[in-house]
N, C-alpha and C positions, 0 to 999 in steps of 0.2 A: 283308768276307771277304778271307782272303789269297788271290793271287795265284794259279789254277789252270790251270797249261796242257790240263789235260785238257778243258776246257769247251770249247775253241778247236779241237780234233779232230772236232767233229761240222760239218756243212755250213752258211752263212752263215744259211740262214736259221731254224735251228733257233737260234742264237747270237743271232741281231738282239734279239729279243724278250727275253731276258734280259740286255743293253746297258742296257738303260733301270733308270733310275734308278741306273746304275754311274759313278764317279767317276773322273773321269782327270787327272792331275795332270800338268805339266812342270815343272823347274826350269830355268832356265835364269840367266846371268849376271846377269840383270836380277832375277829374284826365282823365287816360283814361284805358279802359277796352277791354279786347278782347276774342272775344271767337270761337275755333274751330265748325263750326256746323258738329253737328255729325244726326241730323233727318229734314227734309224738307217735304210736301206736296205739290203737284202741283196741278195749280187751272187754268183750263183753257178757261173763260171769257165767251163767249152767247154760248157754244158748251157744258155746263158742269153746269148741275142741284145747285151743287153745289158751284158756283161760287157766288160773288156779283156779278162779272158782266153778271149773266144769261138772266136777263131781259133790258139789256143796259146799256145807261153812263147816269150817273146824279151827283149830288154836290158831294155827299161822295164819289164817285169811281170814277173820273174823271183821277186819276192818273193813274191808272189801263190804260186808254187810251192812257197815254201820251209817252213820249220817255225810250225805256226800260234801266235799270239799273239803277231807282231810287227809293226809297222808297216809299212805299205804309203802313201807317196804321190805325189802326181800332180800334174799340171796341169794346168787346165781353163782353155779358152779365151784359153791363153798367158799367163796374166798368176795367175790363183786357184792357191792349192796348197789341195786334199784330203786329205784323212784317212783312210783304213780300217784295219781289224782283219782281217789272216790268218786264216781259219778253216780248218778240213777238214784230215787225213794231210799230209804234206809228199808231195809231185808233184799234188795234186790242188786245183785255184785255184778257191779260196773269200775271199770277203771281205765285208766289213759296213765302209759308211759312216758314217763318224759326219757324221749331219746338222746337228743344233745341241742346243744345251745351256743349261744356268742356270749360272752363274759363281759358285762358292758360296767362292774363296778367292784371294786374289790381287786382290780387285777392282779396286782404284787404278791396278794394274798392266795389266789389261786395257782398264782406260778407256784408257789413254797408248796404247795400242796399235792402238785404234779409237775415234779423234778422232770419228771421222762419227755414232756409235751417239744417238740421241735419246734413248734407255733403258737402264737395266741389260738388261731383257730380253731388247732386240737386240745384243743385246754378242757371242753368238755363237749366232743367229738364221742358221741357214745352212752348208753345208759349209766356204764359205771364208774366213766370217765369225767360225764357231768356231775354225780353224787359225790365224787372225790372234790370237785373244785368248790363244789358248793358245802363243802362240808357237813354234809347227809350222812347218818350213820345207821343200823338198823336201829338204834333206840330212840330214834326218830320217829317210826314209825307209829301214826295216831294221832299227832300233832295236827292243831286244825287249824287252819290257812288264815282263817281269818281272824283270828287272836292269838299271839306267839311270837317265837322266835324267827317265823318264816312268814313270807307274806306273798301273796300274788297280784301283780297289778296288770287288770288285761287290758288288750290293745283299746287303739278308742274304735277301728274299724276294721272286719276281718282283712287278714291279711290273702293273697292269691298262695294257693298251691297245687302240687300235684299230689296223689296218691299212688301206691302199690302193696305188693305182697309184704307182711309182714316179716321182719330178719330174723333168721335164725331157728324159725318156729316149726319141731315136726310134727309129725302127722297130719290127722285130719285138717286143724289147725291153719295151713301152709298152704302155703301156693296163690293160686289167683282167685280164689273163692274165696279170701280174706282180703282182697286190699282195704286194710285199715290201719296203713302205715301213711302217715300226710306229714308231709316236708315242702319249706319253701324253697323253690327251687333258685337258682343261684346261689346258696348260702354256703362258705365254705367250710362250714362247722357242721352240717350235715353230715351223717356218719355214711358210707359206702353202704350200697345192700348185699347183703350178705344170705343165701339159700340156705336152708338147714342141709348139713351132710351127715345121715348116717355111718357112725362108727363100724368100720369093718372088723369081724369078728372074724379071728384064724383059729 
């Protein structure tokens, strides 16, 4: 399906769940790469412990504010860049993770990218697993989906999934009072769940 900003106006996690099974392509110098997302998280802005944008807008999330269906990314644990999709009215920070994905174009290109991957299907097994294959950098980040180097094509019918607690996420945030993690089940590129564990402190 072509490119519909209007899908991207309702809140992250009414979006998450129709993510799955949508294709998202980059081109970049090196070639172009595409890959089904098969796992999402919805992140839904001052309403959601877990969000950056729980405490409001500032320089790095500013995008998160802005017009939905463009890209939003991060860095995680200084070194990973993230992926999300803008969702919700513009002043209102909505976003959808893209978790991990199946590599359905581009493949050679992807491997060169992540030397480390034992499988195609951990190719982009992970938030910053998938931004590696797909060649997502954080100056990516703003890029709007539907004119660019990056393109999204959603499924023609929603696809079937499960939900749960979101990975990795602490505090409030976490636990089962979030499941707004949606993955299709069978897929072997779905990334493991993972609990957040606090750092023990000696």
């Amino acid at each position: 399906m072509a490119f519909d900003r209007t899908v991207f106006e309702s809140p992250s996690v009414e979006v998450a769940p129709l993510l799955l099974g949508a294709v998202l392509s980059h081109h970049t110098d090196d070639g172009l790469v595409s890959a089904r997302i098969t796992e999402v998280e919805a992140y839904l802005g001052e309403l959601d412990p877990g969000s950056h944008a729980f405490r409001g807008q500032g320089k790095k999330n500013a995008v998160m504010f802005g017009e939905p269906g463009h890209l939003y990314t991060y860095f995680t644990y200084g070194m990973h860049v993230c992926a999300n999709i803008v969702c919700s009215p513009e002043g209102t920070a909505s976003a959808v993770l893209l978790r991990a994905g199946e590599i359905v174009e581009g493949l050679d290109l992807a491997r060169s990218r992540r030397t480390t991957s034992r499988t195609d299907a951990d190719l982009a097994m992970g938030p910053a697993r998938l931004a590696v294959a797909l060649g997502i950098t954080l100056a990516d980040g703003g890029l709007d989906l539907a004119d660019g180097p990056m393109a999204l094509r959603m499924p023609g019918r929603p696809s079937p999934f499960a939900t749960g607690p979101r990975t990795g996420v602490s505090g409030d945030g976490g636990g089962l009072d979030f499941p707004w993690r949606f993955w299709m089940p069978g897929e072997p590129s779905v990334s493991p769940y993972k609990p957040h564990v606090p750092k023990k402190r000696y």
